[in-house]
C-alpha positions, 0 to 999 in steps of 0.5 A: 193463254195470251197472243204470244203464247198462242202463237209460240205453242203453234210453233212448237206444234209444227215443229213437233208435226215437222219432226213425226213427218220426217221420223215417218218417212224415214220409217217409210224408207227404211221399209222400202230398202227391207222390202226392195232387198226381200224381193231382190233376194226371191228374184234371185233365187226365183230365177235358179227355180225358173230354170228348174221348173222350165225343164221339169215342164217341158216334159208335160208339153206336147212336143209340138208346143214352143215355150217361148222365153219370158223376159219381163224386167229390165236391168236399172242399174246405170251407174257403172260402179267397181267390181268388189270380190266377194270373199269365197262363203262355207257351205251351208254357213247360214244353216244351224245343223246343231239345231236340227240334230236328232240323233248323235253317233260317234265314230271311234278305231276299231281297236279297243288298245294301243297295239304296241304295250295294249293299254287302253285308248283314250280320247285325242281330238273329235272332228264333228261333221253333219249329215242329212238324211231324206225321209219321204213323206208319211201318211198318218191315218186317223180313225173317226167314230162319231157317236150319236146320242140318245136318253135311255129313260125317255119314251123312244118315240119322244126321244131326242138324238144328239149329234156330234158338231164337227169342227173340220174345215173339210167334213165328209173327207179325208182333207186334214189342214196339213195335207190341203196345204201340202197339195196347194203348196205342190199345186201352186207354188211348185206348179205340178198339175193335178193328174200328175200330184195325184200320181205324185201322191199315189207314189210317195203315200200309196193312196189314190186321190183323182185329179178331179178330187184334189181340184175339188179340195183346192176349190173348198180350200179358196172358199175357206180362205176368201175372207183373207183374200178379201181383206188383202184386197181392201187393206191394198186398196186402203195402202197408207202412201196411196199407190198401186201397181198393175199389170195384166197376162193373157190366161186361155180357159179350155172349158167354156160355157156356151154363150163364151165358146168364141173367146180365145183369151181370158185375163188375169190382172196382178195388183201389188203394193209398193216397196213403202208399203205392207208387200201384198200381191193380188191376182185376179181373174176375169173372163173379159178385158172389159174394165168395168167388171175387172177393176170394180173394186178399184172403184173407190180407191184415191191414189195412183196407178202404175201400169202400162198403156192399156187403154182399161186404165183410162176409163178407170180414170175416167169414171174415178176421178180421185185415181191419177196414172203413172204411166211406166217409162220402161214400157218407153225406153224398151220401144227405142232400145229394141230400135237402137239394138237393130241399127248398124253400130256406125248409124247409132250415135246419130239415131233420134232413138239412142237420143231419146233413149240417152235422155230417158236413161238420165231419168232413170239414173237419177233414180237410181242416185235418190236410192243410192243416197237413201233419200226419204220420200220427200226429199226423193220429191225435191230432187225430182222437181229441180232436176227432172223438168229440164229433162224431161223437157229435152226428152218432150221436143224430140218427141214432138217437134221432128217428124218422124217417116211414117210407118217406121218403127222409130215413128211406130216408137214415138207415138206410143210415148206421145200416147201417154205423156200426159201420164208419164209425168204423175211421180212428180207429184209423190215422192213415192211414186216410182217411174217403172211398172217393174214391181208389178211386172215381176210379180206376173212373171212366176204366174207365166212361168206356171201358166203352161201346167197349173191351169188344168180344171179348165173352167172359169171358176177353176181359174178363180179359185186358183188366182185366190190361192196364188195370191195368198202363196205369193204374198206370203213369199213376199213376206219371207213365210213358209208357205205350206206351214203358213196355209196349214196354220191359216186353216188352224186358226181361222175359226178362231182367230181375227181375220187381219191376224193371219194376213201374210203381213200380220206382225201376229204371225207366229215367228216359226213360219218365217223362213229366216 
């Protein structure tokens, strides 16, 4: 091969590389607005079961206890468009009743003849209709004899006893795959304490299983399925466009060991992918904030965090130096909104905080154009770095250039965005990067919302065992499974199957665990 055509097959490979970017990204694209709507779709419905689980709790509170609400993410949408009505749906439209069909009845006159001449009836139309009947659930027992074994020619004092190998996940016990699922499912995702599960059970199948027995089977439960949990973790720290967001929540262990007895507050950290990437949500319990043992295993990770201004992630940071910080500008603008919403309305135009908060809003209006025009990662990237930096330098002299009356809220306002400017800035080097920290920050808020009743053992290891769980449930909320069907499937198959093919995200999951 000569100069030229050297030179003429390059070209052609970089334009073969230039297309397969593209092609991925768009890929990429196409999963961040399944992923986005997905989520959208849960919040909704998450937000009807909220309600529902605040009132079904409420009666486990002592009355003397306020439940504060729980407002987490903001409304990002900034740009006003036009009301379309919606055209009215059918009831149940999206459901397949012929499907679920068990038995056929027919409803017919109850006369046999015309009553005028007495000749036979005949067929003149049918109206079909569906019916849904509840059928509580059922216990079924199964009766186990194990047989040992023995030669009946060899001496009997010689003689070799051969035992039966048990292949249950739960030996000793009267926990089958389906019912742990059906306890975890009723524990952690619908957030029923123990002491009430147990007399749950009692009602529904008449048998009595302790509160400290259904704890114990759910602690067996997480060390059965850790592998997953940890190969979750890795395949979150190994994510292909390389960001993780994070956020934290208080968690109060009643049960402290000795040397701990002082400690109010223990923590449980959320880290979650972003809508680019395998939907993974990972929560994990830790007794302290100390950042060296909560984010060990973030210790190799190369990428970007987006979190808030929790001071852990700095030394993160500083002892990884392949970690970058996205700092979240909602935690920003909410500081100035809460300001703008105490003004008088005559003093709001001419605040420094509606000003601020104008410019901010520029940010995220922006944004919100790139996700409206679909653009694809590298696009989002060039928009970002020709229309942001003016703005961004608008937004940088008002926060340093005035001073601000000391001790004001609008100082108090200003000074936590001068704290991490340096790290506002990160997503203008990834188009995949997003602004806000909302992603992980709605995925904190179903564990707030069942922090009151869930949180019963009390103990440090049953805060462990819980949050392994709750990320398993969570995650495979996020990826559209059933969740009691997906357990009782993982706990079929994990003595036999890979691990990484019975992942939430697994494309080998059988399909009748999807919920759509």
């Amino acid at each position: 091969m000569n100069l030229k055509e050297a030179l003429k097959e390059i070209k052609r490979l970089e334009k073969l590389n230039h297309d397969l970017s593209n092609e991925h990204e768009m890929t990429l694209r196409l999963l961040f607005e399944a992923n986005e709507k997905l989520n959208l779709l849960l919040k909704d419905k998450e937000n009807v079961i909220e309600k529902y689980t605040i009132e079904r709790i409420k009666k486990f509170i002592p009355q003397t206890e306020v439940m504060k609400p729980v407002i987490i993410n903001e409304v990002e949408g900034l740009v006003k468009e036009k009301k379309v009505r919606k055209e009215k749906s059918k009831n149940f439209e999206n459901f397949d009743f012929e499907r679920h069909v068990s038995e056929t009845k027919y409803e017919k006159p109850d006369i046999d003849a015309c009553p005028s001449c007495g000749h036979d009836l005949s067929i003149a139309s049918e109206k079909i209709r569906y019916v849904v009947e509840s059928i509580p659930a059922t216990l079924r027992v199964t009766k186990i004899i194990k047989q040992s074994c023995k030669c009946s020619v060899c001496n009997p004092k010689d003689n070799q006893i051969y035992y039966p190998l048990s292949s249950s996940l739960f030996p000793g016990s009267i926990m089958t795959h389906s019912f742990a699922s059906f306890i975890a499912y009723h524990k952690y995702e619908l957030g029923i304490p123990f002491e009430h599960l147990a007399r749950h059970i009692k009602e529904t199948l008449d048998i009595e299983i302790s509160k400290q027995n259904l704890a114990l089977y759910m602690a067996k439960m997480a060390n059965i399925l850790a592998p997953i949990y940890h190969q979750m973790k890795d395949d979150l720290l190994h994510n292909q466009v390389r960001v993780i967001h994070a956020d934290e929540t208080t968690l109060s262990i009643s049960k402290r060991p000795e040397s701990d007895l002082d400690r109010k507050k223990s923590y449980v950290y959320v880290y979650t992918s972003s809508y680019y990437d395998q939907q993974i949500a990972i929560y994990d319990f830790h007794e302290s904030r100390r950042i060296d043992r909560m984010a060990a295993w973030l210790s190799d990770y190369e990428g970007v965090v987006v979190c808030d201004d929790y001071a852990g992630y700095t030394k993160l940071k500083k002892d990884n130096q392949k970690i970058k910080l996205q700092r979240c500008f909602a935690h920003v603008r909410r500081r100035f909104a809460d300001i703008v919403k105490t003004l008088p309305e005559e003093n709001v135009s001419s605040s420094y905080a509606k000003k601020i908060l104008d410019i901010i809003g520029k940010l995220f209006y922006l944004e919100l154009i790139y996700k409206k025009e679909k653009l694809i990662a590298s696009e989002i990237l060039a928009r970002r770095n020709k229309e942001h930096p003016p703005i961004l330098k608008e937004l940088e002299e008002l926060l340093f250039n005035p001073v601000y009356k000391p001790g004001s809220a609008l100082e108090g306002a200003v000074n936590y965005a001068k704290k991490v400017w340096p790290e506002l800035t990160t997503y203008l080097t990834s188009g995949y990067i997003e602004i806000s920290n909302n992603i992980a920050e709605r995925a904190v808020k179903p564990f707030v919302i069942n922090r009151k009743v869930f949180m019963t053992s009390g103990s440090y290891d049953g805060a462990r065992y819980t949050t392994l769980l709750f990320s398993m449930i969570r995650t495979a909320r996020m990826n559209d499974l059933n969740v009691s069907r997906y357990l009782e499937y993982v706990l079929d198959h994990i003595q036999t199957k890979d691990i990484k093919d019975l992942l939430p995200y697994s494309s080998k999951l059988d399909k009748s665990l999807r919920n759509t």
